[in-house]
C-alpha positions as a Markdown table, in Angstrom:
| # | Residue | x | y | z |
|---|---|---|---|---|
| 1 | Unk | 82.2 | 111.4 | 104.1 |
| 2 | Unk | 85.4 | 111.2 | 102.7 |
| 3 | Unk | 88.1 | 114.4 | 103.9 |
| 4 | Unk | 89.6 | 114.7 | 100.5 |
| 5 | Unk | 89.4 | 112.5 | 97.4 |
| 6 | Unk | 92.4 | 109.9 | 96.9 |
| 7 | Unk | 94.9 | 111.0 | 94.3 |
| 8 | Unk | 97.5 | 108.9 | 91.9 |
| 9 | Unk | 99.9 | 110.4 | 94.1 |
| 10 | Unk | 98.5 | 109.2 | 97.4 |
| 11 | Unk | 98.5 | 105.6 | 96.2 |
| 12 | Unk | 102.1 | 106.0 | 94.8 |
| 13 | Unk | 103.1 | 107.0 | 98.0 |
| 14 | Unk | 101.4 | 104.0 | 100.0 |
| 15 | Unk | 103.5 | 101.6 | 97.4 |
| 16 | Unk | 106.7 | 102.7 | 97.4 |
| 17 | Unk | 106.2 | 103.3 | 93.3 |
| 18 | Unk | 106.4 | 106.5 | 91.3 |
| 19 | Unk | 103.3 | 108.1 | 90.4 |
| 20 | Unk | 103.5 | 107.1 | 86.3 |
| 21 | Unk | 104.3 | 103.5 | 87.5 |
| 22 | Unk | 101.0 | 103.4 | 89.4 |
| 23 | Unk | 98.7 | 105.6 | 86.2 |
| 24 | Unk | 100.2 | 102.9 | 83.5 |
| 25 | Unk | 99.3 | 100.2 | 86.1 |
| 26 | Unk | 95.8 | 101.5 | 86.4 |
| 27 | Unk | 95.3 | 101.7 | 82.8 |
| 28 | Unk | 96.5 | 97.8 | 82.5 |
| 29 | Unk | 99.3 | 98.9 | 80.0 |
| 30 | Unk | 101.2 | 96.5 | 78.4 |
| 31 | Unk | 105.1 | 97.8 | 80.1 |
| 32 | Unk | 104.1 | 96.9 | 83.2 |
| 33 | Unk | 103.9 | 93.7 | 85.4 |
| 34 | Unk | 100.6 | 91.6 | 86.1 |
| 35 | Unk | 101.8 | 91.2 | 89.6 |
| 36 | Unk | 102.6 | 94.7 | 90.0 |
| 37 | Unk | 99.1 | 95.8 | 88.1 |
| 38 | Unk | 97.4 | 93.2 | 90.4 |
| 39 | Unk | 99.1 | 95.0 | 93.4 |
| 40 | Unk | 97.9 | 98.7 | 92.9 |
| 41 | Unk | 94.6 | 98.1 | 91.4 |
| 42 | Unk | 94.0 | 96.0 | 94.8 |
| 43 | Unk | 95.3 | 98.9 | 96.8 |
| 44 | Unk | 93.8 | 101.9 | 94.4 |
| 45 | Unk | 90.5 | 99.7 | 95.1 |
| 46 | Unk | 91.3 | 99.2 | 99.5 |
| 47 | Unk | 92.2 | 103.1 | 99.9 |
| 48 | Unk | 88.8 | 104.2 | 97.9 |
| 49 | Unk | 90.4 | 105.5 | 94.5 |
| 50 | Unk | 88.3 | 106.9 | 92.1 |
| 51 | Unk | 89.9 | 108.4 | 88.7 |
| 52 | Unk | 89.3 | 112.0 | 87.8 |
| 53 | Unk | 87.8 | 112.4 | 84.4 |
| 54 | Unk | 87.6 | 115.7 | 84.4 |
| 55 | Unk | 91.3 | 116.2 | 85.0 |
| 56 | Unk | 92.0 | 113.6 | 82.3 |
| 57 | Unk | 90.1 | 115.7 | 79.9 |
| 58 | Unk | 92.0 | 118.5 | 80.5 |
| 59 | Unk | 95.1 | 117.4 | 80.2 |
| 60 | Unk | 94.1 | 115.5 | 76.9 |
| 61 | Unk | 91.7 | 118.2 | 75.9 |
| 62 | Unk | 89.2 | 115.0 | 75.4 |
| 63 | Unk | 86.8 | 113.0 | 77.5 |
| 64 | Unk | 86.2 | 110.1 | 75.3 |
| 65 | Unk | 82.4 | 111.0 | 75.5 |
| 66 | Unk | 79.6 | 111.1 | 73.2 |
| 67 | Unk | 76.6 | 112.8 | 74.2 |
| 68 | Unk | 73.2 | 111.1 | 73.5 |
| 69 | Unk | 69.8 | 113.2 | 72.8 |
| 70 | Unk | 66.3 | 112.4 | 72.4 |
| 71 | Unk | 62.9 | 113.2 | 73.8 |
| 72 | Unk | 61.0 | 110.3 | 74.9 |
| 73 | Unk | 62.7 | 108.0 | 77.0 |
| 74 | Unk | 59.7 | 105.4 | 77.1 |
| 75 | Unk | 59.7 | 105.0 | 73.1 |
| 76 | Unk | 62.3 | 101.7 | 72.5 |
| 77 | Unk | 63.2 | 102.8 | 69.5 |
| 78 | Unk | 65.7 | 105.1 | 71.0 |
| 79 | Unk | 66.7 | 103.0 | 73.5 |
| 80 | Unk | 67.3 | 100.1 | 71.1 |
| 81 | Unk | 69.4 | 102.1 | 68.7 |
| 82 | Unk | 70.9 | 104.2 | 71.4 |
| 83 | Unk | 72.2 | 100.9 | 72.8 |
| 84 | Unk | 73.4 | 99.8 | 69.5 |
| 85 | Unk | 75.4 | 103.1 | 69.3 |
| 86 | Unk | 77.1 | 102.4 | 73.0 |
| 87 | Unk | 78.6 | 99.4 | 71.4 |
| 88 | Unk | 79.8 | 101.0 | 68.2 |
| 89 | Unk | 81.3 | 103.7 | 70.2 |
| 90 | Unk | 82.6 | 101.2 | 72.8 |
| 91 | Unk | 85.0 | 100.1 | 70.2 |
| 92 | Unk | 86.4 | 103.2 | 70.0 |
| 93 | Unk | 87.1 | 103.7 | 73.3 |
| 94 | Unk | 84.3 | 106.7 | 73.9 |
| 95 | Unk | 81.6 | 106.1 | 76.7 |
| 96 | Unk | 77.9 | 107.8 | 76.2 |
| 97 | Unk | 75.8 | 110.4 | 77.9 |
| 98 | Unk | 72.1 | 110.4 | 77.7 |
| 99 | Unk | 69.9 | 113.6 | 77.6 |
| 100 | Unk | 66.5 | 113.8 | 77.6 |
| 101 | Unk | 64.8 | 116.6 | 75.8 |
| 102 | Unk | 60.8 | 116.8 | 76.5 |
| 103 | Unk | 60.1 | 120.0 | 74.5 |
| 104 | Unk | 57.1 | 120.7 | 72.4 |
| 105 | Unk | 58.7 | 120.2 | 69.6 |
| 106 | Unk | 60.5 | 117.6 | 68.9 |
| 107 | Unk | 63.7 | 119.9 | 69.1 |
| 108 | Unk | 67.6 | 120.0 | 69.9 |
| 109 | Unk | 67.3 | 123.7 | 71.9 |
| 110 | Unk | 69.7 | 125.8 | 73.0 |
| 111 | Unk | 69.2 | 125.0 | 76.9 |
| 112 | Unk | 69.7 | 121.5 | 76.2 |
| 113 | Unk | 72.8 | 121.8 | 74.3 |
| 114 | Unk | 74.8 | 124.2 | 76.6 |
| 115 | Unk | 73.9 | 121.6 | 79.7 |
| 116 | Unk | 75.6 | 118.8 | 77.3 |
| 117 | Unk | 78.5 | 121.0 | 75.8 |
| 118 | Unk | 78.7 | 121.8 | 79.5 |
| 119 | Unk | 79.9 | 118.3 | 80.5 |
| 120 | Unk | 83.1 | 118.7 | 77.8 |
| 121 | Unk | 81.7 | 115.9 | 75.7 |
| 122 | Unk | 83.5 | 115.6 | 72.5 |
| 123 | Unk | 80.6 | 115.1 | 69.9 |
| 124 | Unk | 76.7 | 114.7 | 69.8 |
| 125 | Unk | 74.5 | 112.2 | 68.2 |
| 126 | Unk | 70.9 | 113.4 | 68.1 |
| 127 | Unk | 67.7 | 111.9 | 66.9 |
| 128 | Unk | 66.1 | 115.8 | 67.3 |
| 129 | Unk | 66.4 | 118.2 | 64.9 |
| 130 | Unk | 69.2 | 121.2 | 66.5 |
| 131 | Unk | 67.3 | 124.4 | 66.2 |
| 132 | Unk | 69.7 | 127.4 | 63.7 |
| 133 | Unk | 70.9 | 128.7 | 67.5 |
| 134 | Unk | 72.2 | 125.2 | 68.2 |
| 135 | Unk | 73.9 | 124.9 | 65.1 |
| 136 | Unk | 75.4 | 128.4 | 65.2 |
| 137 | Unk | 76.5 | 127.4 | 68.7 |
| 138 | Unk | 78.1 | 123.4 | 68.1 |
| 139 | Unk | 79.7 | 125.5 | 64.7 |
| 140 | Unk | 81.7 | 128.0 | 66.1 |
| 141 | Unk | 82.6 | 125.7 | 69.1 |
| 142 | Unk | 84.1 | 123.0 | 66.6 |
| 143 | Unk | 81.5 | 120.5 | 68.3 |
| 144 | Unk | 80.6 | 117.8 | 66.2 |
| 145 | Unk | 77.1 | 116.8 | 66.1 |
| 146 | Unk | 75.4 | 113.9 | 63.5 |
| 147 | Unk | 71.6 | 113.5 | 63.6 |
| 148 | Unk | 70.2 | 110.0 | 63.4 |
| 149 | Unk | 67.1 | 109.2 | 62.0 |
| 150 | Unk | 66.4 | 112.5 | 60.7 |
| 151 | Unk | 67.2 | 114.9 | 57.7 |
| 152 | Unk | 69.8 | 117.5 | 58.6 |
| 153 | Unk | 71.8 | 119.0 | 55.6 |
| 154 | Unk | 69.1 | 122.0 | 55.5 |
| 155 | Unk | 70.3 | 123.6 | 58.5 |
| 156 | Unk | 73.7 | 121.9 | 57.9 |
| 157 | Unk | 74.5 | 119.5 | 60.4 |
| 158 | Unk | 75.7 | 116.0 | 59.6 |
| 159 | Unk | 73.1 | 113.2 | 58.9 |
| 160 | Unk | 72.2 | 109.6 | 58.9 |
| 161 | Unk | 68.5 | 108.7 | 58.2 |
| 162 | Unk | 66.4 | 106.3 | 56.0 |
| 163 | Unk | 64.3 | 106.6 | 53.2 |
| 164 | Unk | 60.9 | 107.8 | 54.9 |
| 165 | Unk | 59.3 | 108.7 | 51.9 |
| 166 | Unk | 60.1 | 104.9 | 50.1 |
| 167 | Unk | 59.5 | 103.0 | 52.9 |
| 168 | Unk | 55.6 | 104.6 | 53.0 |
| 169 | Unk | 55.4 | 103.6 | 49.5 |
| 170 | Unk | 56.6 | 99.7 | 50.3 |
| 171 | Unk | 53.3 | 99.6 | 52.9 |
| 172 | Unk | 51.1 | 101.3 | 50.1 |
| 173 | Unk | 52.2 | 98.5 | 48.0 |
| 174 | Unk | 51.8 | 95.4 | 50.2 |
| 175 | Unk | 48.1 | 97.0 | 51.6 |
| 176 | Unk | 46.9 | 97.5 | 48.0 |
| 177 | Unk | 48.0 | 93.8 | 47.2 |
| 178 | Unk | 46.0 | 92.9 | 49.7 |
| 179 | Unk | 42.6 | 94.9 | 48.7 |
| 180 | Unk | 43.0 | 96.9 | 51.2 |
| 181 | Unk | 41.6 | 100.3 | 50.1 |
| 182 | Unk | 39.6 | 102.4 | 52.7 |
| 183 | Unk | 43.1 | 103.1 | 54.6 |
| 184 | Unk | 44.4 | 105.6 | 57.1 |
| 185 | Unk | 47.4 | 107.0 | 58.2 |
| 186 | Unk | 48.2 | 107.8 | 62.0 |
| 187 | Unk | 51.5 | 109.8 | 61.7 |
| 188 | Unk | 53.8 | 112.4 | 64.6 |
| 189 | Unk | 53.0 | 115.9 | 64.9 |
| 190 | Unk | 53.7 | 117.3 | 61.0 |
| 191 | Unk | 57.1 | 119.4 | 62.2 |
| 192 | Unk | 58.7 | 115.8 | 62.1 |
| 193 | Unk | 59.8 | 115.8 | 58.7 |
| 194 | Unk | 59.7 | 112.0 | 58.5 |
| 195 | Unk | 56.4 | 112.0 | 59.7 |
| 196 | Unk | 55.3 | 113.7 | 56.7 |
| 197 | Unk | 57.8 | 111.8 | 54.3 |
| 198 | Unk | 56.3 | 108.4 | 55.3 |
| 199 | Unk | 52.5 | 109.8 | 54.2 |
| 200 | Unk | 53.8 | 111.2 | 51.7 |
| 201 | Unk | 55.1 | 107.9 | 50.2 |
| 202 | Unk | 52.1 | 106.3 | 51.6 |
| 203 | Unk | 49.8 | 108.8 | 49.8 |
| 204 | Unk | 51.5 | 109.1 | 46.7 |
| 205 | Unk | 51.0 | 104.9 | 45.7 |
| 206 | Unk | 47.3 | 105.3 | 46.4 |
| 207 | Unk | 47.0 | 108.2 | 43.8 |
| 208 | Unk | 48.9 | 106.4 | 41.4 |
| 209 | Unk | 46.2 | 103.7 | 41.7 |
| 210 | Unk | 43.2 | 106.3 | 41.3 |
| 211 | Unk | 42.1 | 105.9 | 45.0 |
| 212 | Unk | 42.1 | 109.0 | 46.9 |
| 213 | Unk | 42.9 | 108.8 | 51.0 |
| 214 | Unk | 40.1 | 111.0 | 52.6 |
| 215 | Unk | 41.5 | 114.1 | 54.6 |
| 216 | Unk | 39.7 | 112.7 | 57.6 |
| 217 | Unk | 41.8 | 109.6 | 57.5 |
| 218 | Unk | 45.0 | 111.3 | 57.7 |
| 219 | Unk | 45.7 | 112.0 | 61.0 |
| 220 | Unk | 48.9 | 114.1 | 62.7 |
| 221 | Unk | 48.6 | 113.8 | 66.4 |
| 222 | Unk | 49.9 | 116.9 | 68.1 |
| 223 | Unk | 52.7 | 117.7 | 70.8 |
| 224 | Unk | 51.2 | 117.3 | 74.2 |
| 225 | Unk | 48.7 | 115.3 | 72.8 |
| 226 | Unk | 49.1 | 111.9 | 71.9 |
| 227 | Unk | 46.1 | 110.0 | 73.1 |
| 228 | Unk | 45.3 | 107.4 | 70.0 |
| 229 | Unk | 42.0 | 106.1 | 71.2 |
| 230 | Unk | 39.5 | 109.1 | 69.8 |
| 231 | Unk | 41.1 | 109.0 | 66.4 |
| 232 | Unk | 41.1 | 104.9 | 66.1 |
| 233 | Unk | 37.5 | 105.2 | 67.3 |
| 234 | Unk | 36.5 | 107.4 | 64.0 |
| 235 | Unk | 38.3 | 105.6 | 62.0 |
| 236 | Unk | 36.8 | 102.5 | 63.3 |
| 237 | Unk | 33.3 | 104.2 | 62.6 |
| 238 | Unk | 34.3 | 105.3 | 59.0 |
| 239 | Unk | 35.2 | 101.4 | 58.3 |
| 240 | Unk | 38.8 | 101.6 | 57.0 |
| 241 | Unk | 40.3 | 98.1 | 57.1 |
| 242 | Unk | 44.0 | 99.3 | 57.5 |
| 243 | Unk | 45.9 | 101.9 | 59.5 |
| 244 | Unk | 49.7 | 102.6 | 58.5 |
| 245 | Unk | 50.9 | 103.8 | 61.9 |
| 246 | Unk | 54.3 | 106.3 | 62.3 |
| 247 | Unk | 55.5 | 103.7 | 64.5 |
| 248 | Unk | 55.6 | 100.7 | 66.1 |
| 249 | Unk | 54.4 | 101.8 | 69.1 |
| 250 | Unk | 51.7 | 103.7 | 67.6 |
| 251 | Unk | 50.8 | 100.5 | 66.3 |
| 252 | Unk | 51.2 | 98.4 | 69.2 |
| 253 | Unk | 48.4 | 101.0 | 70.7 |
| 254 | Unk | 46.1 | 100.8 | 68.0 |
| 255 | Unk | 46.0 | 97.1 | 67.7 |
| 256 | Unk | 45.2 | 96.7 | 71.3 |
| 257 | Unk | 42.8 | 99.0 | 71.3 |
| 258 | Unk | 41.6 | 97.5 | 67.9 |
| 259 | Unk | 40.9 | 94.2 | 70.4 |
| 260 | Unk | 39.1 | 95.8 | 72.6 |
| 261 | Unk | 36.8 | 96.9 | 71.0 |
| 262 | Unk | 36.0 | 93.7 | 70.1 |
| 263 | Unk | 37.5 | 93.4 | 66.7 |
| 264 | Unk | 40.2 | 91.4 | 64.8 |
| 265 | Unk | 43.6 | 92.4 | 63.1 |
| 266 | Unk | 44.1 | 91.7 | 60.5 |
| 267 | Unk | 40.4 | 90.5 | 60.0 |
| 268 | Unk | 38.5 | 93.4 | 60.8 |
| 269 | Unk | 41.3 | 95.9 | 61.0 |
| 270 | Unk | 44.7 | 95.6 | 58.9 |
| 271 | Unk | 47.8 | 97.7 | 61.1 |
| 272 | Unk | 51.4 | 98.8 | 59.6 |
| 273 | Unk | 54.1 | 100.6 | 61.3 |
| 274 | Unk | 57.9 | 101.5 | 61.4 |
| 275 | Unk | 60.6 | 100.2 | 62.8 |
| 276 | Unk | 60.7 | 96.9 | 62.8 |
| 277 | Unk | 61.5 | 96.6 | 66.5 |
| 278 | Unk | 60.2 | 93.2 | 66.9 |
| 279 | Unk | 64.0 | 92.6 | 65.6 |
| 280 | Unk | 65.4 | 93.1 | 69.3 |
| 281 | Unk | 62.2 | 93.2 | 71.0 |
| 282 | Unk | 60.4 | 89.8 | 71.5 |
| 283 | Unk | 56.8 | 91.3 | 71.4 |
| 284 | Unk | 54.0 | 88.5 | 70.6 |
| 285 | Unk | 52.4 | 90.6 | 68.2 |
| 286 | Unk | 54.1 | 90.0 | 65.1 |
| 287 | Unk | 53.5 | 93.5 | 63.4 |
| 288 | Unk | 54.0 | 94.5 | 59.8 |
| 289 | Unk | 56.5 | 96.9 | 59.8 |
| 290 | Unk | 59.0 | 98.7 | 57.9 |
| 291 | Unk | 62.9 | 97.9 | 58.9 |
| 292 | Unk | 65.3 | 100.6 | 58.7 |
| 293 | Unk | 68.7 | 98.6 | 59.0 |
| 294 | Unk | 69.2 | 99.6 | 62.4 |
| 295 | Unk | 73.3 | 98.3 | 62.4 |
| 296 | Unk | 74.3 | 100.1 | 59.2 |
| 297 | Unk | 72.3 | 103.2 | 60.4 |
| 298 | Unk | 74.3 | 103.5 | 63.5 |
| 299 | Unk | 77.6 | 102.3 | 61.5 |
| 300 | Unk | 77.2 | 105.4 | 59.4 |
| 301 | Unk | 76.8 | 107.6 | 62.1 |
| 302 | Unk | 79.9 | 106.4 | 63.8 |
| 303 | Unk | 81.7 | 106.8 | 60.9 |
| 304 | Unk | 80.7 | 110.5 | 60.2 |
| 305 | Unk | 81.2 | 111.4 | 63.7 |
| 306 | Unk | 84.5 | 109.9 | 64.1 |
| 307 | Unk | 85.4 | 111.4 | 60.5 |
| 308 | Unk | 84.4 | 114.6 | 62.0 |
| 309 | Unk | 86.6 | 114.2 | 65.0 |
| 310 | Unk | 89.6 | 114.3 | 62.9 |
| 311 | Unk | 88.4 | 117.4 | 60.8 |
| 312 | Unk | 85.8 | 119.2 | 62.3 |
| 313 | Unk | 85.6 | 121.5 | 58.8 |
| 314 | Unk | 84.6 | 118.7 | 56.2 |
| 315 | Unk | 81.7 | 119.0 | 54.0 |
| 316 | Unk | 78.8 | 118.4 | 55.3 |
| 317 | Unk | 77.6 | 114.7 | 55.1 |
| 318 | Unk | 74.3 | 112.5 | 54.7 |
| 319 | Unk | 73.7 | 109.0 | 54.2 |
| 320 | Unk | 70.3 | 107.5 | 53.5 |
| 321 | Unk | 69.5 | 104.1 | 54.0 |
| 322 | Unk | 67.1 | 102.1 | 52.5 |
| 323 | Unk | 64.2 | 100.6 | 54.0 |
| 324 | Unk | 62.0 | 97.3 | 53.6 |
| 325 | Unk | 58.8 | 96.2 | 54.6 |
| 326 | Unk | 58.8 | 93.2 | 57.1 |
| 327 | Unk | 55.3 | 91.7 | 56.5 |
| 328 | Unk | 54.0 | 89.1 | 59.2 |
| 329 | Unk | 50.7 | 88.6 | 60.8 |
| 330 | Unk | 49.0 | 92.3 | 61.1 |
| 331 | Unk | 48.0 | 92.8 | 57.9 |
């Protein structure tokens, strides 16, 4: 191990230049020489340099950071659109900082927050709802936070999200074209607002048509409990011939547990879900699904955040996207 960690000033004293000769040379700036940036990032590189970010931040009073926070780190969906929002922020010159969060409920806490704030990043994009203590905390720290994916001006926080409630309606639609009638609905645990947004949508078209969705086929799986096979086995008993699924990968699950036991989608068994990540995924099961504009969601975030960066004491914001269904082989 190393005695003590290599400083700009070590390096500046190895080459003979002054210390802001060697910094701007590290940072490739424009004032100084290619042969002379060639020379200390070779010898920055030979004597084991590694910058100090922290010290950086202090002196600028910014990292450049964005922290990152979800809950599941095996659902795509976040990892698609979290990689979507590296690039965005890439732009700007911020790097991210993931965080997992695998409470019960679905929810930004105060534990996880301090370990972020703790790190001095500079904002917070969230797909999980902050609890109040959260939002009493980021306010009176001046710590901008956006929520992606999910309503937020109720506890007033910054927001980005699509419209849940429309796209369920758009699957209604396109199932009810098809004849399908003795449907079901597998949604999240019903504290995930948009859970209940997209059956509410969904529910709402069906009424309009006279046909009413039995209680038994409405389904919201439980925190800590997420097995799908049980419920896709009753309704596979009760003979529905379509499932709108929260999610993709809710859907993905039912489907191929819709094969296995020996039936066909769409034949036997119609599936939905949300999402659309067969856009950046290339899964062979070409899934209905409703799209959520993935880019412009993540552009809007950006935009409040860095709007927020500027003047942390703005209004508070939300944008809603809206959503269409992507209809392909599934149903």
């Amino acid at each position: 191990m190393k005695e003590k960690r290599i400083l700009l000033k070590d390096i500046a004293l190895k080459s003979g230049l002054a210390i802001n000769t060697v910094s701007r040379a590290l940072k490739d700036k424009d004032d100084i020489s290619e042969k002379t940036k060639a020379y200390v990032k070779a010898l920055a590189l030979e004597m084991g340099y590694i910058p100090d970010a922290v010290a950086s931040s202090l002196r600028s009073g910014f990292t450049k950071t964005i922290g990152i926070v979800f809950d599941n780190i095996n659902n795509p969906y976040f990892m698609m659109m979290t990689d979507l929002v590296y690039h965005e922020l890439q732009k700007m010159g911020y790097d991210i900082m993931i965080y997992t969060n695998s409470g019960d409920h679905a929810k930004l806490d105060i534990i996880s927050f301090q370990k972020m704030v703790a790190r001095r990043i500079d904002g917070i994009i969230t797909f999980l709802k902050p609890t109040e203590d959260v939002v009493k905390l980021a306010t009176l720290n001046q710590i901008p936070m956006v929520i992606l994916g999910r309503e937020g001006d109720d506890v007033g926080i910054d927001s980005v999200y699509t419209d849940d409630c429309e796209g369920g309606r758009a699957v209604a639609k396109h199932l009810y074209d098809k004849k399908y009638e003795r449907v079901a609905y597998i949604g999240a645990p019903k504290d995930i607002l948009t859970s209940l947004k997209r059956f509410e949508g969904f529910q709402s078209f069906y009424l309009e048509k006279h046909i009413n969705i039995p209680n038994d086929n409405i389904i919201f799986l439980e925190h800590g409990r997420m097995e799908l096979k049980q419920y896709v086995d009753s309704l596979i008993k009760k003979q529905v011939n379509a499932i709108f699924c929260f999610n993709d990968t809710m859907a993905f699950e039912v489907i191929d547990y819709v094969i296995k036991k020996g039936l066909k989608v769409p034949e036997d068994i119609a599936v939905c879900g949300y999402d659309n990540l067969e856009e950046y995924l290339h899964i062979p099961v070409m899934l209905t699904t409703v799209d959520t504009n993935k880019k412009e969601l993540v552009r809007k975030t950006i935009q409040i955040l860095s709007d927020r960066l500027k003047q942390f004491d703005l209004p508070v914001q939300k944008m809603v996207n809206a959503s269409k269904i992507v209809i392909r082989k599934t149903t």
